[in-house]
C-alpha positions in Angstrom: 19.0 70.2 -159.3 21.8 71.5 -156.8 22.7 75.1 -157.5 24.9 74.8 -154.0 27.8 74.7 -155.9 26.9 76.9 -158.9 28.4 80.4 -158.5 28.0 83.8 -159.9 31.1 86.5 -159.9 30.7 89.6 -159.8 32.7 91.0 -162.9 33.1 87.7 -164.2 30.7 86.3 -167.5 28.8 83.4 -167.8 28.9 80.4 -164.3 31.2 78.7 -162.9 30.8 75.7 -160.4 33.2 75.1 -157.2 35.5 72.9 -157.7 37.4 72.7 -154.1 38.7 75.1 -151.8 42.0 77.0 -150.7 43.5 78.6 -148.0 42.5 81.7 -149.4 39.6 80.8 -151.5 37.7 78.6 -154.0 38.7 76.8 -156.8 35.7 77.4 -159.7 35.0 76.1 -163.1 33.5 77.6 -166.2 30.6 75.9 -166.7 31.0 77.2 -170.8 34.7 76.7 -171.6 35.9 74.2 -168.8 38.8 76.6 -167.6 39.5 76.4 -164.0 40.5 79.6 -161.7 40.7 81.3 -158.3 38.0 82.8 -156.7 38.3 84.9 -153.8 36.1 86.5 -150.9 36.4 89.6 -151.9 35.0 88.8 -155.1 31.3 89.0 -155.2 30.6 85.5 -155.1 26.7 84.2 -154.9 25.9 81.2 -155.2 22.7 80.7 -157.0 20.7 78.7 -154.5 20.6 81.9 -152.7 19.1 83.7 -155.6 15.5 84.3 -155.3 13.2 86.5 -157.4 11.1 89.4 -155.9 7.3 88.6 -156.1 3.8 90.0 -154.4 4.4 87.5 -152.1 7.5 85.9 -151.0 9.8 86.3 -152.6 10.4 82.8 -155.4 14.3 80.7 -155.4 15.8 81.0 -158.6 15.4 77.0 -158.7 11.6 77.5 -158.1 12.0 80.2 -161.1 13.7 77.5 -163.9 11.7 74.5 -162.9 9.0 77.0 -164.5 11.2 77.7 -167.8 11.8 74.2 -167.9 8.2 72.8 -167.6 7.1 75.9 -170.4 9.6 75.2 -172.2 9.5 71.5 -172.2 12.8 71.0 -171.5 13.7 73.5 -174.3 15.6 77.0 -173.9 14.5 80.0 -172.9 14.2 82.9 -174.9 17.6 84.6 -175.4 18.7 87.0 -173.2 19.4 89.4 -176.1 15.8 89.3 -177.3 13.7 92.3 -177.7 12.8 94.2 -174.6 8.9 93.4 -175.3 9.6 89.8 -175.7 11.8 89.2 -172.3 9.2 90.4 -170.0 6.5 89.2 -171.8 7.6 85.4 -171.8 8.6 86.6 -168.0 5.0 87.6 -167.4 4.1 84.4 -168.6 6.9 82.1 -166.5 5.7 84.2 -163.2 3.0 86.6 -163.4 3.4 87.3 -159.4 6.9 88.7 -159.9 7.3 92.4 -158.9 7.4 94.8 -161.4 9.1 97.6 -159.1 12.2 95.7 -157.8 12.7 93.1 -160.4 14.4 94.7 -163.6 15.0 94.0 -166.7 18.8 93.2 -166.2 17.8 90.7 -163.5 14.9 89.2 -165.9 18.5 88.4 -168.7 20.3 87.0 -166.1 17.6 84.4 -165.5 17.4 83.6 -169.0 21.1 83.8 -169.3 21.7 81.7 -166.5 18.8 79.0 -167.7 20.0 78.3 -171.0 23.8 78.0 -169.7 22.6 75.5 -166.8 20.7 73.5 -170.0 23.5 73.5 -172.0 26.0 72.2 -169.1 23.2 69.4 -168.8 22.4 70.5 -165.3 19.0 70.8 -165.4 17.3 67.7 -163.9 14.3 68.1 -161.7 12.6 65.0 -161.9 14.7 62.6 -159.8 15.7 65.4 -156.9 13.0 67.2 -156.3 11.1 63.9 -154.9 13.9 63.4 -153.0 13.8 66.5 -151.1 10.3 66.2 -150.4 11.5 62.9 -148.8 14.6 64.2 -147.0 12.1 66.7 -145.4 9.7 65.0 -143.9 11.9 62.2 -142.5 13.6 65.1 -141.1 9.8 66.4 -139.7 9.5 62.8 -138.4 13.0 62.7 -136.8 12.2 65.4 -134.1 9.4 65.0 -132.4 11.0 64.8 -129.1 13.1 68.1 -129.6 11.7 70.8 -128.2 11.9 73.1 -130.9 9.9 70.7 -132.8 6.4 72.1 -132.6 7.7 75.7 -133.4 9.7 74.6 -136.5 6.4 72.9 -137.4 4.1 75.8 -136.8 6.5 77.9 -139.1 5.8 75.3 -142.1 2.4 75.4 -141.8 2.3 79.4 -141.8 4.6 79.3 -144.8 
């Protein structure tokens, strides 16, 4: 799953993926109707593989976060974002227990839900066939520099992580 491309707008409902760029901005698509529009810089535009949730620990990417709903869920949808109060941070609890009860609200906790059922329903959510892929892509980068001398450093900081 790339969420590269997959953008939240401040202001705006629902996601939208990039579509191309301008002089002055991007180009975005409604990942629920289709329509296409401008997006600009000033606009608060995240995408959401820069979206991570607040835990004890470190702090979890959004990806890291549906994989979870997806495996629960078996590929199903997650609870909807207009449930009860009781049942969204229950099934939350449930999804990740580690997540931080002081800075994550319950806002952010709809989004997620919000977000996950509109990635299911655009039929974006494959993990199977990328994730090993990644794992790949890493470690033939890991191999590719052992010459460099940053090499040892970059591999110290994986191992610590």
């Amino acid at each position: 799953m790339d969420l590269k491309k997959i953008l939240s707008i401040g202001g705006k409902p629902g996601l939208y993926r990039m579509v191309g760029q301008t002089k002055t901005g991007f180009v975005v698509e409604s990942l629920t109707d289709g329509k296409r529009m401008p997006a600009f810089p000033s606009q608060q535009v995240s995408s959401l593989e820069e979206i991570s949730i607040y835990t004890t620990g470190e702090d979890m990417p959004l990806k890291d976060v549906f994989k979870r709903i997806f495996d629960k869920e078996s590929g199903g949808k997650a609870p909807d974002h207009k449930a009860d109060k009781s049942v969204i941070e229950s099934y939350f609890e449930e999804v990740l227990p580690e997540f931080d009860r002081d800075l994550v609200r319950q806002s952010d906790i709809r989004k997620v839900y919000r977000w996950y059922n509109e990635l299911l329903d655009a039929g974006l959510m494959e993990f199977s066939e990328e994730e090993p892929e990644e794992v790949d892509g890493d470690k033939e980068q890991t191999e590719a520099k052992p010459e460099d001398a940053e090499s040892p450093s970059n591999g110290d900081n994986k191992e610590d992580v």
